[in-house]
C-alpha positions in Angstrom: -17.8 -32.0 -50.8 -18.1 -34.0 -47.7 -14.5 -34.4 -47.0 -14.0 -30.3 -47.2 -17.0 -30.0 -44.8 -15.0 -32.1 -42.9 -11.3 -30.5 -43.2 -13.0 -26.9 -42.4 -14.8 -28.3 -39.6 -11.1 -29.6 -38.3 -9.5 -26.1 -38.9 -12.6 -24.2 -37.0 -12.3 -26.7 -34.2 -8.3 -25.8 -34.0 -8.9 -22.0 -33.8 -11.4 -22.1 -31.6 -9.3 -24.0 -29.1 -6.3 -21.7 -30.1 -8.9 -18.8 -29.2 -10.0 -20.4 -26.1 -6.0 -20.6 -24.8 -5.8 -17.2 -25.5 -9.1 -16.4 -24.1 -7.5 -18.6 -20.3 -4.2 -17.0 -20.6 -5.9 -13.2 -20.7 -7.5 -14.7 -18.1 -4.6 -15.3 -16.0 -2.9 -12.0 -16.3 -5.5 -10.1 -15.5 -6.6 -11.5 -12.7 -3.5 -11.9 -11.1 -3.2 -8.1 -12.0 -4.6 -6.8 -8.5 -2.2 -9.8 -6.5 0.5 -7.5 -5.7 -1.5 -5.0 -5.1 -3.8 -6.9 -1.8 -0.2 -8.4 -0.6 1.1 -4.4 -0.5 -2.2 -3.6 1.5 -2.2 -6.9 3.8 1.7 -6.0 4.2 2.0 -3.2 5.1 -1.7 -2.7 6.6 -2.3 0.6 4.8 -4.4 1.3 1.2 -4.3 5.3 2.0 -2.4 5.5 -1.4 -5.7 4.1 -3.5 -8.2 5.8 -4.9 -11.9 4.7 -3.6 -13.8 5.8 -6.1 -11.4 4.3 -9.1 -11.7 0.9 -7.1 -15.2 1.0 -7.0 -15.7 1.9 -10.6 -13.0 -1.1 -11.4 -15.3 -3.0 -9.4 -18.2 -1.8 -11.3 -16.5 -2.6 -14.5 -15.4 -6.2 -13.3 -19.0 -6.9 -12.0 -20.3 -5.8 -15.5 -18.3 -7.9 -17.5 -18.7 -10.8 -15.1 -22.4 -10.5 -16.0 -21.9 -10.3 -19.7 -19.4 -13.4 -19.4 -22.4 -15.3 -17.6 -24.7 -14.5 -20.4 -22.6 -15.3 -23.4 -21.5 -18.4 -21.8 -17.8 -17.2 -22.2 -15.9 -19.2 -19.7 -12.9 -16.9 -19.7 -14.6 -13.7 -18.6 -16.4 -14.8 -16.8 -13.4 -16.3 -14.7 -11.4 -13.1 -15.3 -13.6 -11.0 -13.7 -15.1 -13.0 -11.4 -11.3 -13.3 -9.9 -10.8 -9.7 -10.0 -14.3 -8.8 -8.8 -13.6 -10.6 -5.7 -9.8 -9.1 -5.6 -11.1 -5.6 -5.7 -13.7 -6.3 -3.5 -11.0 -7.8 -1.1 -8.7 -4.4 -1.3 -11.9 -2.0 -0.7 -12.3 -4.3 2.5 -8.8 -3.4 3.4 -9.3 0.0 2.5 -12.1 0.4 5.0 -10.4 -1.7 7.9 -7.0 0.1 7.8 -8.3 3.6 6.9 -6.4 6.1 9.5 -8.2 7.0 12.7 -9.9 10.3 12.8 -9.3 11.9 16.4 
């Protein structure tokens, strides 16, 4: 009885770490998703081609699950989003600075 405890414990210990992998490499790709994105914008010194109310509501999104990440404890998300939070954050800074000049 003991020993089974034991082996079980060993095999939910393994998936949770396998889970937690997954969880960081998520992680990665998604934050790095808006990258190429704020090196376009710092580039080329223009973010007329993005949509202001679909970054805000990204934003609201990210924001959201950054909180939710907080308050389950789960590292990843919280990571995630707090990366692309600040990303998206960055590009509607951009967006406001390079916005065309109205005569």
């Amino acid at each position: 009885m003991l020993l089974n405890i034991f082996i079980n414990t060993k095999k939910a210990n393994k998936r949770m770490d396998i889970e937690l992998i997954i969880g960081f490499v998520g992680a990665v790709l998604s934050s790095v998703s808006f990258l190429p994105q704020v090196v376009k914008i710092i580039k080329t010194k223009s973010a007329d081609d993005l949509s202001m109310p679909t970054i805000l509501l990204l934003a609201g999104n990210a924001a959201a699950w950054l909180l939710y990440g907080i308050l389950k404890d789960a590292l990843p998300l919280s990571v995630t989003n707090a990366i692309m939070l600040s990303m998206l954050l960055l590009i509607v800074f951009f967006k406001i600075k390079f916005r065309p000049k109205t005569l």
